[in-house]
N, C-alpha and C positions, 0 to 999 in steps of 0.2 A: 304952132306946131300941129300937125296933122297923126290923128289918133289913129286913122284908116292902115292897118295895118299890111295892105296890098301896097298901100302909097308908101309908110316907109320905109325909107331903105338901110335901117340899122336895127342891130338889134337890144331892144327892150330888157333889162336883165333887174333883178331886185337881187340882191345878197343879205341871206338872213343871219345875223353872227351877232352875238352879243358881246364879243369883242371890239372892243371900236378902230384901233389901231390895223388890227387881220383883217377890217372890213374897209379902213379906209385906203390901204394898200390894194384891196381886190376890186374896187372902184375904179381907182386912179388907172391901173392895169388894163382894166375890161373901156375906162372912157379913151385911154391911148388908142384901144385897137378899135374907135369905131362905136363902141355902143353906150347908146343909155342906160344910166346904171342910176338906181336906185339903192340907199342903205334901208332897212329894219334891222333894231336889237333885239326885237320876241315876236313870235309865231302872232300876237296880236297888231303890233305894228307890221307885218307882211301883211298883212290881209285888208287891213286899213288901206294900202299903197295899193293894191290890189284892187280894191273900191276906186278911190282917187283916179285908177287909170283906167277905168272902165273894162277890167281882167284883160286887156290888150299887152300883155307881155309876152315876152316869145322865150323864159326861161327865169329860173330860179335857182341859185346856191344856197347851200344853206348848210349850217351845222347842223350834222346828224342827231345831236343832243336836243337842239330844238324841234329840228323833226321829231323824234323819237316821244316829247313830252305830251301828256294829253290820248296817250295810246296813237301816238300817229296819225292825229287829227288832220297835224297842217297841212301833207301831204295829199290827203282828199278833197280838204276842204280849196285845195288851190285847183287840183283838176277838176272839182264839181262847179269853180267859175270857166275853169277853160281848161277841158282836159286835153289842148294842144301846147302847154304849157311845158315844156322841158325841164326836169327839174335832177341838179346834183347833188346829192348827200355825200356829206364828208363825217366821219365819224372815226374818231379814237383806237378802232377795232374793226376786225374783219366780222366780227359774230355779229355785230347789226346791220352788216352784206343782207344779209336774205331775207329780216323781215324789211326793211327800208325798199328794196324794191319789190318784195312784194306789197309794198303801201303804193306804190306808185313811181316811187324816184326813177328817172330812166336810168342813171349813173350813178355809180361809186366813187369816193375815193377814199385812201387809208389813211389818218396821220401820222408819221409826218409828209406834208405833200407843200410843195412851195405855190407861192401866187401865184406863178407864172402857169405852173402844173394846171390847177383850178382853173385859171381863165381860159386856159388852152383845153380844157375837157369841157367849159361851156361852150366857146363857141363850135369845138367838135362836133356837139350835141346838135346847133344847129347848124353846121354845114347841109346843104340838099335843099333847106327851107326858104322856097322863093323869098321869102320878106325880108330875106336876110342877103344883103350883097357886097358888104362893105366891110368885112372882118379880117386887116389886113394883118 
């Protein structure tokens, strides 16, 4: 497989949820349409994956809850590896709207939001991004 992200032609996604079930559904989803998809259960398994793939990802979901832990670490700590990284927070409430993106997150969403929702706001995120051609 080819790391070179010019070379491929799908998109790289991690889903961070420590839910297992809501994350193996937003997988299965995001691998239907096209991309590599990666699970983590904690802002420490993201970051590890993140390593493992030499920060070559073109996007990140993630529960706002886990973002949010640690003062909103994981959020910078993922664009201080690649701040071309797209990242969607999903959170419980509209009040963690405005700090989550001002931590970084490009996008929101409220719960309750179905998979279909989420995956169709990741790959939204990266419509426009050459590396991404294959999100049908």
């Amino acid at each position: 497989m080819d790391d070179d992200p010019i070379e491929r032609h799908y998109p790289r996604v991690i889903i961070v949820e420590d839910n297992q079930d809501v994350s193996s559904v937003l997988a299965a989803l995001l691998t239907l349409k096209g991309a590599e998809t990666h699970k983590a259960g904690s802002a420490e398994e993201c970051l590890e994956k993140l390593d493992e793939l030499g920060g070559q990802v073109d996007a990140v979901g993630m529960n706002g809850a886990i973002a949010m832990k640690q003062g909103g670490l994981l959020i910078s700590r993922i664009k201080g590896i690649n701040s071309g990284i797209k990242i969607l927070a999903v959170a419980s409430d509209d009040t963690s709207k405005a700090l989550l993106l001002r931590l970084g997150a490009d996008d929101f969403g409220t719960k309750p939001l179905s998979a279909e929702s989420i995956v169709d706001k990741i790959l939204l995120m990266l419509m426009g991004e050459q590396k991404v051609t294959n999100v049908s």
